[in-house]
N, C-alpha and C positions, 0 to 999 in steps of 0.2 A: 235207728228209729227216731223219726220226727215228734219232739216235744209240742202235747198238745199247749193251746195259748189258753190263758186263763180272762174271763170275764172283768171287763176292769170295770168298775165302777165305782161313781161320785154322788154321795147322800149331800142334797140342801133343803135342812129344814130350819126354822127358829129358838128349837129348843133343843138345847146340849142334853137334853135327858134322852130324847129321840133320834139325836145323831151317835148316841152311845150304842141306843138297844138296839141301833141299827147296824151299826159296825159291826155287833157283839154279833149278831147276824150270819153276818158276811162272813165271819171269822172260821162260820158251822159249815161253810161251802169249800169245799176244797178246789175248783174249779174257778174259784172268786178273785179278785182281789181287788181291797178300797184301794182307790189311788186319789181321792180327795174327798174334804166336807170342806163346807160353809154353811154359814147362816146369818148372812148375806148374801141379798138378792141381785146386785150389779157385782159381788167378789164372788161369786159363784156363775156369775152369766161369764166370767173373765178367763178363770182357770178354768172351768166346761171348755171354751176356744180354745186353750193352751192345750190342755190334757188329751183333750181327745179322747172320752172314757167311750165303752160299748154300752153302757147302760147310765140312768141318772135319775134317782129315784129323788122326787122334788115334793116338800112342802108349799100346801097352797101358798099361806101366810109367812111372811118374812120379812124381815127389815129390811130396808130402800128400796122396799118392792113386793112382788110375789113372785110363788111359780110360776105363771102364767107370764109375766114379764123375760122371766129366766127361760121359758122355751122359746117364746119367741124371736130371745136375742143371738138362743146358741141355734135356731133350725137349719139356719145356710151351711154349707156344707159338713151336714152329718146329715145325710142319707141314710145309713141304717142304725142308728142312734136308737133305744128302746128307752121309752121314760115311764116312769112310772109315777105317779100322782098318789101321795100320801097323806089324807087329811082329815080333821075331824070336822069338817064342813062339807059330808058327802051330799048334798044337797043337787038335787037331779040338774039343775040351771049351774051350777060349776062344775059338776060332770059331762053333760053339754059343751059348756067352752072350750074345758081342757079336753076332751076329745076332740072337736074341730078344729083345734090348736093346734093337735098331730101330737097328741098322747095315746099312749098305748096299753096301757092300764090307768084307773082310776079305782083308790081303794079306801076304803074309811080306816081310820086307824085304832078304831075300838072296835072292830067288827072284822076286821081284814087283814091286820097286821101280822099274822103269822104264815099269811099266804106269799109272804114275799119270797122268803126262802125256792117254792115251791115254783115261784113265776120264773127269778132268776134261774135255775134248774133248769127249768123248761128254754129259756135263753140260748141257755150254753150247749144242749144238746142240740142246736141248729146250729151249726160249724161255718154257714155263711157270715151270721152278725158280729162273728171274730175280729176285729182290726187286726193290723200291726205287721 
């Protein structure tokens, strides 16, 4: 019996409190697994290249940068990459960018954040976005 492959993904936000309750997250998926944070915006655009995660849930605001920086530097070859945009600046003009950016969710994080769980789920039961 072929081992299915689990969902890899990298949380980059600025605040260690939200890369916690994030991991703590991932932790409730069994199907999951973190393979990095940063909160650092050029040390997360770095290991994203390296790692090669299936998913990459990104804070707009970040130090040496933002998300928005961060997808644009990892988009070349991650074709089916899912990102997901985590932020309390849901504001419809950064919902805009970061979708024309080639984000694939955009969520508030007072409003949305327990919808993650539910998105990622949703991920992994499309067996194409698998790497590896």
């Amino acid at each position: 019996m072929r081992r299915k492959k689990k969902l890899r993904v990298f949380i980059a936000d600025a605040s260690p409190v939200v890369l916690e309750r994030m991991a703590d997250l991932l932790r409730d998926i069994t199907d999951a697994e973190l393979v990095g944070l940063a909160s650092d915006a050029s040390i997360a655009a770095r290991r994203i290249q390296s790692i090669k995660p299936d998913a990459v849930i990104l804070g707009l605001l970040m130090r040496g940068g933002n998300g928005l920086d961060v997808l644009r530097a990892i988009q070349a070859g991650h074709l089916h990459l899912q990102v997901l945009f985590c932020t309390t600046n849901p504001y419809p003009q950064y919902r805009e960018e970061c979708m024309n950016a080639g984000a694939n969710f955009f969520l508030d994080k007072s409003a949305d954040f327990e919808k993650i769980p539910a998105i990622l789920r949703s991920l992994i039961k499309k067996d194409g976005n698998l790497s590896g």
